[in-house]
C-alpha positions, -999 to 999 in steps of 0.1 A, spaced: -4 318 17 -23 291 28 -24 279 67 -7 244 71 -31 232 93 -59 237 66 -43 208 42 -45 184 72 -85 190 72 -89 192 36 -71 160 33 -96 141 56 -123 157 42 -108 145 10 -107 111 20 -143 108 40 -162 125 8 -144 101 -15 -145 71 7 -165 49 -17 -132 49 -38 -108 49 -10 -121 23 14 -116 -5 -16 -80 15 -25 -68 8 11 -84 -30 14 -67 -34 -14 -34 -24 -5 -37 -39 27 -40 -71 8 -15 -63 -12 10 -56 21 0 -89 37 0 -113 12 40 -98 10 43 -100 48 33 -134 50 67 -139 36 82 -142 71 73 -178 74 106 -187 54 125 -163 77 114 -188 103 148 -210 106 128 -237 130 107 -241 99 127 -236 67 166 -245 65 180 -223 41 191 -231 8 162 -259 12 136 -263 -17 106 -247 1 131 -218 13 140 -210 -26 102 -215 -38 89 -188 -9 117 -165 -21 108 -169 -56 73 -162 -44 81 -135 -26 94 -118 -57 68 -123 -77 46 -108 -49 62 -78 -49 64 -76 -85 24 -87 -88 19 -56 -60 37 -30 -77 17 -35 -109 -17 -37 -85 -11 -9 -68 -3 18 -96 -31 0 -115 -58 10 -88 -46 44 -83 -51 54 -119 -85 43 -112 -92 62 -85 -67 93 -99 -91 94 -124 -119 97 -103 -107 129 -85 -93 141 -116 -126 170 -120 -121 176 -81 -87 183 -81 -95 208 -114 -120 226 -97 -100 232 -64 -72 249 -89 -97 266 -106 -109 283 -79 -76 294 -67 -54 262 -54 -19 262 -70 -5 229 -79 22 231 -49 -10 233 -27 -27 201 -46 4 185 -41 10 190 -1 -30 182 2 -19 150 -25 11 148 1 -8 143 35 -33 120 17 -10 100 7 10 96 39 -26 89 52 -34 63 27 0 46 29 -2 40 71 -36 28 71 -25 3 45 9 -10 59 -6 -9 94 -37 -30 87 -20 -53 58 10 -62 84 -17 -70 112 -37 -88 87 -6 -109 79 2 -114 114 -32 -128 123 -37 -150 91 4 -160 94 -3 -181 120 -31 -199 102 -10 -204 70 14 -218 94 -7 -241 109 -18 -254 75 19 -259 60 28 -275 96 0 -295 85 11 -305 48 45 -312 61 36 -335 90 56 -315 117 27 -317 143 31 -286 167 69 -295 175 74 -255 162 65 -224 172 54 -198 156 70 -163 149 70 -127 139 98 -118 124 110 -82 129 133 -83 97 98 -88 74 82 -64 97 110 -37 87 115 -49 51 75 -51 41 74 -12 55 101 -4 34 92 -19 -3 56 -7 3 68 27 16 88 31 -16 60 18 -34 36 43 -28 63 69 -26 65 61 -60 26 64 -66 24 98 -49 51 111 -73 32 96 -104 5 113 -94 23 145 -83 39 146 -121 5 138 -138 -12 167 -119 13 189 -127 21 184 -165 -26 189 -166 -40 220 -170 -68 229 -153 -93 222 -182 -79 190 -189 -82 180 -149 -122 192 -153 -119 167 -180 -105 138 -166 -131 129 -140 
């Protein structure tokens, strides 16, 4: 039985020998989480009365955000699945069981999926406020309102992107475990 700790270190190692393909993974989903997170400027009642026109078109764009991410995000990972397709074959060649790939998958994963939500909600917080200042600007409202960070888009972006890539990580769970070893050597 392997150590726990080990699948912690062979997950960063992971991750630093294949950062040419994960650096642009997590920029990507980063994007992904803050072009959704920038969603709390209709949550912003000094700004947006609800029901209004510009509350319903941010909603509907908030939709389609989500709906544009999900797509994004399971397209890029079978890009870079693909990728460590041959490296996930050899490590069960030479003696890795598939519940072993999948708690190394696991921890990657959970690393992957912080880094993203983390940076893409701080990314949205910094470059909210200038999106702000520019749809102050188209509406002529001056500086009359303030700016805020809602805690409710905080909490719901972390949840629809958690689920999201909960979702990935089991896609890619199933995929490595209905391959055979051969056919993982293959897929790289």
């Amino acid at each position: 039985m392997m150590n726990s700790k080990i699948y912690g270190k062979l997950a960063v190692t992971n991750l630093k020998n294949n950062r040419k393909s994960y650096i642009p993974y997590i920029l990507a989903s980063a994007f992904s989480v803050m072009m959704y997170f920038m969603d709390n400027l209709y949550r912003n009642r000094s700004l947006v009365e609800k029901g209004s026109p510009l509350a319903i078109m941010l909603s509907y764009a908030d939709a389609v955000l989500l709906i544009f991410s999900i797509i994004f995000l399971f397209y890029i990972n079978s890009f870079l699945i693909k990728r460590r397709k041959k490296e996930l074959g050899i490590y069960n060649i030479l003696g890795m069981g598939k519940g072993h790939l999948g708690k190394m998958l696991f921890l990657e994963s959970v690393i992957t999926t912080v880094a993203s939500i983390i940076g893409g909600i701080l990314a949205g917080i910094l470059l909210g406020k200038l999106v702000y200042l520019i749809l102050l600007k188209i509406l002529h409202m001056g500086g009359k309102i303030e700016y805020r960070i809602s805690l409710a888009s905080i909490g719901m972006t972390t949840i629809f992107f958690g689920a999201i890539f909960i979702l990935i990580f089991l896609y890619n769970l199933l995929q490595m475990k209905l391959s055979n070893p051969i056919e993982l050597l293959r897929g790289g």
